[in-house]
C-alpha positions as a Markdown table, in Angstrom:
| # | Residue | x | y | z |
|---|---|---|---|---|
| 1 | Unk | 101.6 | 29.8 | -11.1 |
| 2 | Unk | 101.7 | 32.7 | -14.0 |
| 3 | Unk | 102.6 | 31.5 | -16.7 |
| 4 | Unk | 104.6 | 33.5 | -19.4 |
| 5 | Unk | 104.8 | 33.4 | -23.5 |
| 6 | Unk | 107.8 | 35.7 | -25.0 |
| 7 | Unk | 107.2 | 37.7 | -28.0 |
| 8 | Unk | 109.7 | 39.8 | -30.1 |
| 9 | Unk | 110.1 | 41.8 | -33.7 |
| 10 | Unk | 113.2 | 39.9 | -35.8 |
| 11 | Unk | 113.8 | 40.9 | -39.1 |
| 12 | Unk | 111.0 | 43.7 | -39.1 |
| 13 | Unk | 108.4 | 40.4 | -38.1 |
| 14 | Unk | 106.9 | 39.7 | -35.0 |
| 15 | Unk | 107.4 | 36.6 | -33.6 |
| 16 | Unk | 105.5 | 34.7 | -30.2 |
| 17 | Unk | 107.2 | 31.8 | -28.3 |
| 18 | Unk | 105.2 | 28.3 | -29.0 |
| 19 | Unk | 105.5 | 27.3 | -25.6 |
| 20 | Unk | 104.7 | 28.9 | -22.0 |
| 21 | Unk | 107.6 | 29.8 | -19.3 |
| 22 | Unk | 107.1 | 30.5 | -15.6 |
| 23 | Unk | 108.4 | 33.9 | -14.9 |
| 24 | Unk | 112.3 | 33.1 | -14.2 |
| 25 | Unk | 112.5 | 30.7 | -17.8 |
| 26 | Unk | 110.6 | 33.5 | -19.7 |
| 27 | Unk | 112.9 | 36.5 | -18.3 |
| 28 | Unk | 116.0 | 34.0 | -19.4 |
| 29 | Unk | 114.7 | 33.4 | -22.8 |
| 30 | Unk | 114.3 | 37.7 | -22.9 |
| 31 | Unk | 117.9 | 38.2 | -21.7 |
| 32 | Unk | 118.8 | 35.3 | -24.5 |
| 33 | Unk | 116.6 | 36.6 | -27.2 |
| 34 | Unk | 118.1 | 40.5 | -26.5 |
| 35 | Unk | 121.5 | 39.7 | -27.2 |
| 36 | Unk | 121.0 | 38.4 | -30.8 |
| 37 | Unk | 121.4 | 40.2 | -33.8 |
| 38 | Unk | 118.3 | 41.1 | -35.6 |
| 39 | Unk | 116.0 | 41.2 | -32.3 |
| 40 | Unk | 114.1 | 43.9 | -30.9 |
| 41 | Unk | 111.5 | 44.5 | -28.9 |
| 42 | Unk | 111.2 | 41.8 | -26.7 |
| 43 | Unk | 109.0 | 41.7 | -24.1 |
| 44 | Unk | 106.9 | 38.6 | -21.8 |
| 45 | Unk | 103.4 | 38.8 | -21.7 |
| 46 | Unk | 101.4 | 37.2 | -18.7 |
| 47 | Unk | 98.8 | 34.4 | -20.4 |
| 48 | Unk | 96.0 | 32.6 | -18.8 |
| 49 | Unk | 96.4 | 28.8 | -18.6 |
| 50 | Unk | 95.9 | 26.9 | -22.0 |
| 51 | Unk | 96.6 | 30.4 | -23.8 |
C-alpha cells in the first residue's frame, strides 16, 4: 500500500500533514483543505513507509 502525506501553503507558510493517508483519505483531506480560506497549493506527495 502507498502511502500519502498532504502538504499545502496557508497564510504564505508551508505546512505537511503529521500523519500518513492511503490514497482515497489523502485526496479527501486535499478536497477538505481546498475549500478553506487561506489555503493554497495543496498537493499529496507519495512517501516511503516510516517517512
Amino acid at each position: 500500500m502507498k502511502s500519502f502525506r498532504v502538504r499545502w501553503t496557508e497564510d504564505g507558510q508551508e505546512r505537511e500533514s503529521a500523519v500518513t493517508y492511503d490514497a482515497t483519505c489523502a485526496e479527501e483531506r486535499v478536497n477538505e483543505l481546498e475549500a478553506r480560506e487561506g489555503v493554497s497549493n495543496v498537493r499529496s506527495v507519495a512517501v516511503k513507509p516510516g517517512e
